[in-house]
C-alpha positions, 0 to 999 in steps of 0.5 A: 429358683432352687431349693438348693440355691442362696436365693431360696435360703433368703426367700423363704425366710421372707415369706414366712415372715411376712405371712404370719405377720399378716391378717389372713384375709391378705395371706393369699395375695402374698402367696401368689406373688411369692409363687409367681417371683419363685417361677419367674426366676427361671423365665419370665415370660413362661408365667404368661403359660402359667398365668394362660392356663389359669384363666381358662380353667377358671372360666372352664370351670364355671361355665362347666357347674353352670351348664344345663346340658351334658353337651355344653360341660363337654365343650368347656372340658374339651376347652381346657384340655385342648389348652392344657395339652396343647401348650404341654404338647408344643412345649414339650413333644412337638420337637419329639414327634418332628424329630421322629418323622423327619427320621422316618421320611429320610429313611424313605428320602421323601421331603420333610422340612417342617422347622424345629420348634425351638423354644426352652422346656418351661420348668415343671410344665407337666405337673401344673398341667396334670394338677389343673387338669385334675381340677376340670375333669372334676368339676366335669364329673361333678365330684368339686364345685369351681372355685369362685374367688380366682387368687385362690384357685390361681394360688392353687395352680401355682403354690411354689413349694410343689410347683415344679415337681410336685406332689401333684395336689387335687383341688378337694385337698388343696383348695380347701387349705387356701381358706383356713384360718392358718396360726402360727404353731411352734411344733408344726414350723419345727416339724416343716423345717426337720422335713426341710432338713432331711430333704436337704440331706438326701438331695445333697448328700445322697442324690447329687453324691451318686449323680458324680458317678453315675452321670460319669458312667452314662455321660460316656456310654462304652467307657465303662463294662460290666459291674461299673453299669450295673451299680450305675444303674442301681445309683441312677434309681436310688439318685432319682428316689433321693432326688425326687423324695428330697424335693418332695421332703423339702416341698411338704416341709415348707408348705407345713410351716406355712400351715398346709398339708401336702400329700406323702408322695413316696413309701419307701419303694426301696423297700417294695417286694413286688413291682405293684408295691412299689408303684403303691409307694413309689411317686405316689401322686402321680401313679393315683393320677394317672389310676384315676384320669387314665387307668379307670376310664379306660376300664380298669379291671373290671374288663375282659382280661385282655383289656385289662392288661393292655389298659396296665400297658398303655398307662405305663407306655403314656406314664414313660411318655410324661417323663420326657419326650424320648424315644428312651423314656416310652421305652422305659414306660413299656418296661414297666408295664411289662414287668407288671405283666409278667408278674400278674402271668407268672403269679400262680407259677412263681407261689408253686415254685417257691413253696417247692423249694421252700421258700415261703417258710423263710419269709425273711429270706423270701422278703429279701430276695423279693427287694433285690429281685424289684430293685435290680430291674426296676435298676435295669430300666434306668439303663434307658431313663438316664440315657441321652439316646436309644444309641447309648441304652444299647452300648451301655446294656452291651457294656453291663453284661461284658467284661466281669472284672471284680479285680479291676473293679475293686482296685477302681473303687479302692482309688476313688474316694466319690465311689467309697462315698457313694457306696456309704450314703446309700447304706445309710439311706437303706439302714436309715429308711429301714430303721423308719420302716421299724420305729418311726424315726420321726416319732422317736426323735420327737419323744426325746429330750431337747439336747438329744434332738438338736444333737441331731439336728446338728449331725444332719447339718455337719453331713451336710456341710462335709459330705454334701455336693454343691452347685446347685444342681437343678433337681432331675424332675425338673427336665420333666 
């Protein structure tokens, strides 16, 4: 079931209904039934993953707090992450890594035959391993205490509003919530739903209006040369922030209706003037995820140098992995590292540089080349993400740097109403998010009257309606 779809307009309602129409005691029970009907609507049998994970981490979990001797919590965690990673990795990477050797034994025409595991993704499969993952390495380590009534830690592997695409939530945040005695609050229903309602707008009318064009331009890689790419690629970012952030938005909305509090997954990247920021802001639960389960253990920074940047690049290189199991993704994950190093390597230079030309006594100015600098590479990495294949990243770079046809362009962009429209929504996403950045909008808005604030309210709506795109277009995070 998508947010965007005519079946979750009729099942939200239900459910909230429903929910506060009930003791609380019961709340959790209907909970669980809505996330296991909301998941089912892709796949039924796939919740028998859901369901499988569940009981291992369950019991994993227990026998963990109860064990006496490190070596018996060790066999417990090695269960759970065999079963995670097992089903993530038969579901999601075995096709991959066949794919790459039989590639690799044709080569040499050596025999490969070892058949396809052909089988459909199952839906958001990588956060809910990720976030019951997180629940056994920390009992593992002592920082939780397993969950002893088993609906709610199954409620807390399966919570429909971030199912999917998250945020991916710690069991110490979320647990907790499961127990509370929840009140039906008017000012935090209207603050959940106005949540729901610029999510709606930034999916609709921001991210699938750009995913006109910019799945035009990669779907037919060698059609398009020069600036048609790169504002492609610069679409393909914002469509991806907009898409993920409106789903997030639309997540965290519904769940505060209902009187849970999910974690702000995103900090206007836009808006990072270094690519470290924008790892700070960007899809902020799983950048902490992958700090705290991967990057730490690793070592960190507290390593000799050059350790430490590689354990930078391998969680980069595993991270572009997470995304999808192509060859275009780990790339895309390498990129990133790379640009993290070669900010940390070129820190003393670039500082020396620019106080001699001058520029840090413009900070304005310095401010502003430091986003465009940010968004335009980390907009050239889209140029793998949002290819099918290696081949297509290759003709479509080659394309973005030939043919510079201002004039053609121009007349293209005079012809079509989708690129004019595209061009005006992220505008408004940049002065909306820049105007955030300043006043807090949210605040604002909540500090004015009445009629002023469903004024607005009805705009929102109307932008929707009349420039939105419908269809009910999957969310990109759900390849993932």
């Amino acid at each position: 079931m998508l947010f965007n779809s005519i079946e979750f307009i009729i099942f939200f309602p239900l459910v909230f209904i429903a929910y506060y129409s009930m003791p609380h005691k019961f709340r959790w029970l209907l909970l669980l039934a809505a996330s296991y009907y909301f998941y089912m609507c892709w796949r039924v049998e796939y919740i028998l993953l859901i369901v499988a994970s569940t009981v291992v981490d369950y019991f994993a979990a227990i026998h963990m707090h109860k064990s006496k001797t490190k070596k018996q919590k060790k066999a417990f965690l090695l269960l759970s992450l065999f079963v995670n990673l097992g089903l993530l990795f038969g579901f999601k990477y075995f096709n991959f890594l066949n794919d790459s050797f039989r590639e690799v034994f044709n080569y040499y025409n050596l025999f490969y035959d070892v058949p396809a595991f052909n089988v459909l993704l199952p839906v958001g499969i990588s956060f809910y391993t990720f976030q019951t993952l997180s629940y056994s390495i920390d009992v593992y380590r002592g920082r939780t205490k397993p969950e002893r009534h088993f609906g709610r830690f199954a409620l807390y592997v399966s919570f429909f509003p971030q199912l999917v695409a998250g945020p991916i939530e710690r069991s110490t945040r979320l647990l907790p919530q499961f127990s509370k005695i929840v009140s039906f609050s008017n000012s935090q229903v209207v603050s959940g739903l106005r949540l729901v309602l610029w999510g709606f707008l930034k999916k609709l009318v921001i991210a699938d209006r750009l995913g006109v064009y910019v799945g035009d331009v990669f779907t037919n890689a060698g059609e398009y040369q020069g600036l048609h790419v790169l504002i492609a690629s610069v679409f393909l970012h914002i469509q991806v922030y907009a898409d993920l952030s409106g789903y997030t938005d639309i997540a965290r909305g519904t769940a505060r209706a209902l009187g849970f509090d999910l974690i702000k997954n995103f900090n206007l990247p836009l808006f990072a003037t270094s690519f470290h920021d924008f790892w700070k802001r960007w899809h902020i639960s799983l950048t902490k995820w992958f700090t705290d389960y991967l990057y730490i253990p690793l070592g960190g920074s507290r390593v000799v140098k050059w350790r430490w940047h590689y354990n930078i690049f391998i969680v980069f290189l595993i991270s572009g992995l997470w995304h999808g199991a192509n060859w275009t993704f780990v790339i895309w994950g390498a990129l990133h590292g790379f640009y993290q190093l070669l900010e940390i390597w070129t820190n003393s230079t670039r500082q020396k540089l620019f106080k001699l030309v001058g520029l840090v006594k413009v900070p304005g100015l310095f401010r502003i080349l430091s986003i465009a600098t940010v968004l335009l590479m980390v907009s050239f990495a889209t140029l793998f993400f949002g290819a099918k294949n290696l081949n297509d990243s290759m003709i479509l770079i080659n394309s973005a740097f030939s043919e510079f046809n201002i004039s053609s362009f121009v007349n293209d962009f005079s012809k079509s109403i989708n690129l004019q429209l595209s061009f005006a929504v992220v505008i408004f996403l940049f002065v909306t998010e820049f105007l955030h950045s300043k006043y807090n909008l949210i605040h604002f808005i909540k500090q004015k009257p009445q009629i002023i604030r469903w004024s607005i309210y009805v705009i929102m709506i109307f932008i929707i309606f009349n420039f939105g795109v419908f269809g009910e277009k999957e969310f990109i995070y759900f390849e993932f």
